[in-house]
C-alpha positions as CSV (number, residue, x, y, z in Angstrom):
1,X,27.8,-71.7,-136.0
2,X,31.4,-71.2,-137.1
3,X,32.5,-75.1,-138.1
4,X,30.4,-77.3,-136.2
5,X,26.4,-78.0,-135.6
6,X,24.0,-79.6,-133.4
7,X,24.2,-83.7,-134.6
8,X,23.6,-85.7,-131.5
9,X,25.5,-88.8,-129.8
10,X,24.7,-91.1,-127.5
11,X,27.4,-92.5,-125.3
12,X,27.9,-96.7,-124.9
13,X,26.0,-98.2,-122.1
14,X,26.5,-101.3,-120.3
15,X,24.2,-103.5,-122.5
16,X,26.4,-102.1,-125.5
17,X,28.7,-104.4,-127.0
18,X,31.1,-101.5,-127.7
19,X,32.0,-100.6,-124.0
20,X,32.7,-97.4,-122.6
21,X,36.1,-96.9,-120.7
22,X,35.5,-93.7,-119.3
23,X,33.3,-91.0,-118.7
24,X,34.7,-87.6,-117.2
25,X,33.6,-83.8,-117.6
26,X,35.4,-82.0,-120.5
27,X,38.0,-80.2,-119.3
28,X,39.3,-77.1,-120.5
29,X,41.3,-77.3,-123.1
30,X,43.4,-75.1,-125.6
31,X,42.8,-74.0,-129.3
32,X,43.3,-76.8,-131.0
33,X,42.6,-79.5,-128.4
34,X,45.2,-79.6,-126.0
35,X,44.1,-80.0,-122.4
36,X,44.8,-77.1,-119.6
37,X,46.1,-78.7,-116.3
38,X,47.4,-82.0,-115.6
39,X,47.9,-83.0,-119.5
40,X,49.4,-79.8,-120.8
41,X,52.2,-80.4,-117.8
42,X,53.1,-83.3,-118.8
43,X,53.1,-82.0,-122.5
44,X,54.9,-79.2,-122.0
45,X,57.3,-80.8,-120.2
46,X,57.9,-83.3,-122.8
47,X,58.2,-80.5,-125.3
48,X,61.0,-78.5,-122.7
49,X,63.2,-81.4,-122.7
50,X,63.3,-82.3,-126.5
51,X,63.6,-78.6,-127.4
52,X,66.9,-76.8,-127.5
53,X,67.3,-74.6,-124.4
54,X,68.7,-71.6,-123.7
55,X,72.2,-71.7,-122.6
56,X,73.1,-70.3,-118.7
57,X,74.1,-66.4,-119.6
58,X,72.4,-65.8,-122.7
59,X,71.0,-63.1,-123.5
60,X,69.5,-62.9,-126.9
61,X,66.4,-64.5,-127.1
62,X,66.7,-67.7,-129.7
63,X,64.0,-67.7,-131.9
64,X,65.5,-71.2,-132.8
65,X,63.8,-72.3,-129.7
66,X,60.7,-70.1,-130.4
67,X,60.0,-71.8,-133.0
68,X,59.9,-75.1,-131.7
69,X,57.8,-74.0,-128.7
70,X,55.7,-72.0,-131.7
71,X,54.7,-75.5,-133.6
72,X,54.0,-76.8,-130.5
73,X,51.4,-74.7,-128.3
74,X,50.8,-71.8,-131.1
75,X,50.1,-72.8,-134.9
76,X,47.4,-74.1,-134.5
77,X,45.6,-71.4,-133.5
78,X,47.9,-68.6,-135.4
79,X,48.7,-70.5,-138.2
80,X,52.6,-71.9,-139.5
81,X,53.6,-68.1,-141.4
82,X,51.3,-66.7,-138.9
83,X,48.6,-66.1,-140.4
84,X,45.9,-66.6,-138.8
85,X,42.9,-68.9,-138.2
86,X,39.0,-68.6,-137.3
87,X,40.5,-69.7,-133.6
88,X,43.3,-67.2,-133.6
89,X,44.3,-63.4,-134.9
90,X,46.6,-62.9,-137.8
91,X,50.2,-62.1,-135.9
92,X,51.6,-59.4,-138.6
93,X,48.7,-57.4,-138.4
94,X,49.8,-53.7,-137.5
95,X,48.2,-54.4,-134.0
96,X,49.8,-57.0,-133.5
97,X,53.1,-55.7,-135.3
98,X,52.9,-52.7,-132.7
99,X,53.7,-53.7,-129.7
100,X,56.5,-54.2,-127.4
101,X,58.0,-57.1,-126.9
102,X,57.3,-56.5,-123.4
103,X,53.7,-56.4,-124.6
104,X,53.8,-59.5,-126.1
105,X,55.2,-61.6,-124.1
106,X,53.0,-60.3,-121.3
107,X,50.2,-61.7,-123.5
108,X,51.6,-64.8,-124.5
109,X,52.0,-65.4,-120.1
110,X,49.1,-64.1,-119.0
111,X,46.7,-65.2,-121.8
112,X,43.5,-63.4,-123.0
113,X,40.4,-64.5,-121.2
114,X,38.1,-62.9,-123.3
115,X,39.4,-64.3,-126.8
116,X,39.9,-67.7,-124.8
117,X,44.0,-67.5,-124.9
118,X,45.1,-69.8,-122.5
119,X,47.9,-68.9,-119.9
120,X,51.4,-69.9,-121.4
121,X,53.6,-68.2,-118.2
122,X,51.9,-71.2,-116.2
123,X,54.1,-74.1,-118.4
124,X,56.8,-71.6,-119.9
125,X,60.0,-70.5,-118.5
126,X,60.2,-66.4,-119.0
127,X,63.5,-66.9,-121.3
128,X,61.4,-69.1,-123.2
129,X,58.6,-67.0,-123.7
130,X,61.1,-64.2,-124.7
131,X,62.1,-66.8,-127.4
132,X,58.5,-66.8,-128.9
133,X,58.8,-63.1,-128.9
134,X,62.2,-63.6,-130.7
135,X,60.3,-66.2,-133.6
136,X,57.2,-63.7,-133.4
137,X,59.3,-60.7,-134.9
138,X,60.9,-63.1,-137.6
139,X,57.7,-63.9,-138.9
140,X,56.5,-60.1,-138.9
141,X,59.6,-59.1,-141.0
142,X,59.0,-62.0,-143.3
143,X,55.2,-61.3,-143.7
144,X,56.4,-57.1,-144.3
145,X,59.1,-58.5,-146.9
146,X,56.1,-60.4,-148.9
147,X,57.8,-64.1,-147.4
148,X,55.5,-64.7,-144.6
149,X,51.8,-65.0,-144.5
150,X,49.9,-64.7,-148.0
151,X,47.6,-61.9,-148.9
152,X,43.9,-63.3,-147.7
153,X,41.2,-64.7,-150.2
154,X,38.8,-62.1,-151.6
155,X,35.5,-62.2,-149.4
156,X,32.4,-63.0,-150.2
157,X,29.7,-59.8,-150.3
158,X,28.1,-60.1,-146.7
159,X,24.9,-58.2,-145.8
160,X,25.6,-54.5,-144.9
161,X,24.1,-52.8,-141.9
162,X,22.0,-53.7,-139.1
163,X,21.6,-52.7,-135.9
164,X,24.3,-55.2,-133.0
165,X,22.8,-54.9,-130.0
166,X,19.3,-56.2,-131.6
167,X,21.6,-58.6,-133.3
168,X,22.8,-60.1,-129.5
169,X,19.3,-60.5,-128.9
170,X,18.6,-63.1,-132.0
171,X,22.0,-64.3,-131.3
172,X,21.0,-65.0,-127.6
173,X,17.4,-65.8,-128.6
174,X,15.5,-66.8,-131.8
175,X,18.8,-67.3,-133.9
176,X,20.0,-70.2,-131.3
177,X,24.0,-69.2,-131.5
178,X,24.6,-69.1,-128.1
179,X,23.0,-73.0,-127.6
180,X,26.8,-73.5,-129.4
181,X,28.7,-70.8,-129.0
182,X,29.7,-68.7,-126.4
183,X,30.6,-64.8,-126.3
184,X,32.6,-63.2,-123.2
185,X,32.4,-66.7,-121.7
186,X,28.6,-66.8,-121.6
187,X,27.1,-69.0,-124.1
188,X,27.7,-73.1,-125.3
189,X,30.7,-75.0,-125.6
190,X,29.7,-77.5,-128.5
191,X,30.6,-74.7,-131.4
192,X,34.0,-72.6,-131.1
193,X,34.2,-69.4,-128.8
194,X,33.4,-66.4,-130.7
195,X,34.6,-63.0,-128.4
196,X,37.5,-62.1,-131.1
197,X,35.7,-63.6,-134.6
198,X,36.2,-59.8,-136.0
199,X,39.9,-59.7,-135.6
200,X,40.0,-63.2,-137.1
201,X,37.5,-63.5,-140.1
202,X,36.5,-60.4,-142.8
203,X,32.4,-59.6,-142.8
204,X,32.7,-62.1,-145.8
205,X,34.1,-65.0,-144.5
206,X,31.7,-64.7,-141.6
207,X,29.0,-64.8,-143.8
208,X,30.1,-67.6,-145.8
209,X,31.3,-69.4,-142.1
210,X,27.4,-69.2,-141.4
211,X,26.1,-69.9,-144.8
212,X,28.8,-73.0,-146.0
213,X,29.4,-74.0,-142.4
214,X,31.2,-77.0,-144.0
215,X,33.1,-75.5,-146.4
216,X,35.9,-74.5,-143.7
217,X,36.0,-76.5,-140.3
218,X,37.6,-74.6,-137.3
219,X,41.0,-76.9,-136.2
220,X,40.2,-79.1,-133.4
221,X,36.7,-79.3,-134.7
222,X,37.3,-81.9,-137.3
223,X,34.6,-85.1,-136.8
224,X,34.9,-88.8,-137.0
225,X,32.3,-91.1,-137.7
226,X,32.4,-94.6,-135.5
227,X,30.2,-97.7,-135.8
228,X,29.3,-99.8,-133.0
229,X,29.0,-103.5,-132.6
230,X,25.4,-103.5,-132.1
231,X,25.4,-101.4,-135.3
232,X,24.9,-98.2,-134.1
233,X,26.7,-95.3,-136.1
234,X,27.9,-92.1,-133.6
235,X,29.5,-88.7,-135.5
236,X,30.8,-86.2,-133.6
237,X,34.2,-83.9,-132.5
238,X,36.9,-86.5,-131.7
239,X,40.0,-85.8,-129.0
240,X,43.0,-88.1,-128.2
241,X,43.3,-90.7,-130.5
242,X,45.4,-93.5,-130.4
243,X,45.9,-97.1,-131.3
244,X,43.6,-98.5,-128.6
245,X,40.9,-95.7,-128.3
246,X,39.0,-93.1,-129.9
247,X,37.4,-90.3,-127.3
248,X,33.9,-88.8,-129.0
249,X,32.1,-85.9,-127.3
250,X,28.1,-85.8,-126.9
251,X,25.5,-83.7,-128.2
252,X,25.9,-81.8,-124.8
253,X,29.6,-80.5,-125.2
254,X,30.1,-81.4,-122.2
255,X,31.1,-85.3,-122.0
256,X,33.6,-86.9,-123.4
257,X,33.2,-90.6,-124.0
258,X,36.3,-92.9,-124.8
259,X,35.6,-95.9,-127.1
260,X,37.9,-99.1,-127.8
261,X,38.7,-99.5,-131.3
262,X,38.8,-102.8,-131.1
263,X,34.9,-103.3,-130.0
264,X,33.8,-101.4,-132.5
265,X,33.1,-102.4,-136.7
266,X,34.3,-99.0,-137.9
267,X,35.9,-95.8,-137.7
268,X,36.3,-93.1,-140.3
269,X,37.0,-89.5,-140.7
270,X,33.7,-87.7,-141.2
271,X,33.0,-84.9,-143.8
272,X,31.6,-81.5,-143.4
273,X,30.8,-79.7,-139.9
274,X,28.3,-80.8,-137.6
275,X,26.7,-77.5,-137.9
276,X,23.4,-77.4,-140.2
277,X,23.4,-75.5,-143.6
278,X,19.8,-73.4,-143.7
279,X,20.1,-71.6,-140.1
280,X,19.3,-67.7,-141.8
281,X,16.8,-69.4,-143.4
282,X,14.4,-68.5,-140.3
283,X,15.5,-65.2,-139.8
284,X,14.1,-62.1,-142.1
285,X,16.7,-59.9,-144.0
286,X,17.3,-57.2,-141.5
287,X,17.6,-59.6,-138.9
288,X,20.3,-61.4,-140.8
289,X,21.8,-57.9,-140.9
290,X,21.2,-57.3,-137.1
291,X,22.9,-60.7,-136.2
292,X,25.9,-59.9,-138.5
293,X,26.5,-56.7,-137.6
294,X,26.6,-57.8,-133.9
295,X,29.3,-60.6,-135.2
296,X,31.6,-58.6,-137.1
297,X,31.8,-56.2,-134.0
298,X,33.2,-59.0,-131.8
299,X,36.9,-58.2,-131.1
């Protein structure tokens, strides 16, 4: 569900004139595709040095600074004014609004296991996560004043009722979500995580995410389509790109496979989501209710 599908890749073998450079386990990465661990050191510390710092003694938070470090590790989950994304929660809602700064910027260093929010106190200095804070309020007075984040499209009419914990069941069972997508860390990792979809989409736009799965993609979900020198076309979810290489991940969601561009005949950005149109098809109408009523109660 939720921007992607179940189209199946097969990696490049040693009798395949488009070699493979590397095979390694996915690691875990961050909304939007950026790797935790080794990789997000070195990023962050590339971001740290280019971004202006906090001078010895200050005590302000700069929400000049926030806002570079915002761009960086946050917009794409959150959004540029904020406002939200199917991989991250609107940050002027009143919930959000509500808290302490204290309280947020415990959040943004610990993380959020359960909505898959990564850690930032790991790469972040606490002055600098103060100046996220700092950038955070800015964007909650804008979005109060009418600047910031625009009013949401009207949803579509979803389905009303239904029962959620018989909807876990079809989304565990007959339904075949959780082959893709995982819930409170249980689940697949092909399709985006889904513990916090209610905070992020309307009972609409869940509806519509299910039934027009390609008419929005989730960020870091977009596809690319390569072709192979022994003529062999492969779509899938792409990482790390660059002038050399192209890394694809398999059917699994668990491999990533790096390609060089320059053994293979082709590469192009590929439309639409890789998950299929038609999947309530197989379900009757009050299990469609069941399954979205167990959806829209994920926060």
């Amino acid at each position: 569900m939720m921007g992607h599908g179940g189209a199946r890749s097969g990696s490049v073998s040693g009798r395949r004139s488009a070699k493979r450079v590397s095979r390694d386990s996915s690691p875990p990465t961050l909304f939007g595709g950026l790797p935790v661990g080794p990789w997000r050191s070195i990023v962050t510390l590339a971001v740290l040095t280019l971004a202006p710092r906090l001078s010895v003694g200050q005590e302000t938070p700069d929400p000049t600074l926030g806002r570079t470090l915002y761009q960086n590790f946050c917009v794409s989950c959150h959004g540029a004014a904020g406002e939200g994304s199917e991989m991250g929660s609107t940050l002027a809602a009143p919930s959000v609004a509500r808290q302490s700064p204290r309280e947020l910027a415990t959040t943004i260093s610990s993380g959020r296991v359960d909505k898959g929010m990564p850690a930032f106190g790991r790469g972040l200095r606490p002055a600098e996560i103060d100046a996220v804070v700092a950038y955070l309020r800015q964007i909650q007075r804008e979005a109060a004043q009418g600047g910031g984040a625009s009013a949401p499209a009207a949803e579509s009419p979803a389905p009303a009722g239904g029962e959620p914990s018989q909807g876990e069941r079809l989304f565990r069972g007959k339904a075949r979500c959780a082959e893709c997508h995982s819930v409170f860390d249980a689940g697949g990792v092909i399709g985006p995580h889904l513990t916090g979809l209610a905070e992020r989409l309307k009972p609409g736009e869940i509806y519509e995410a299910i039934v027009f799965p390609s008419q929005r993609v989730t960020p870091g979900y977009a596809l690319k389509e390569i072709t192979t020198a022994d003529g062999r076309t492969i779509r899938g979810r792409y990482r790390r790109e660059s002038e050399s290489t192209i890394q694809l991940l398999d059917a699994t969601g668990e491999l990533w496979t790096t390609y060089r561009k320059a053994e293979l005949r082709s590469i192009k950005s590929a439309e639409g989501s890789l998950m299929p149109e038609g999947l309530l098809k197989g379900l009757a109408d009050d299990e469609t209710r069941d399954l979205l009523a167990f959806l829209q109660q994920l926060k």
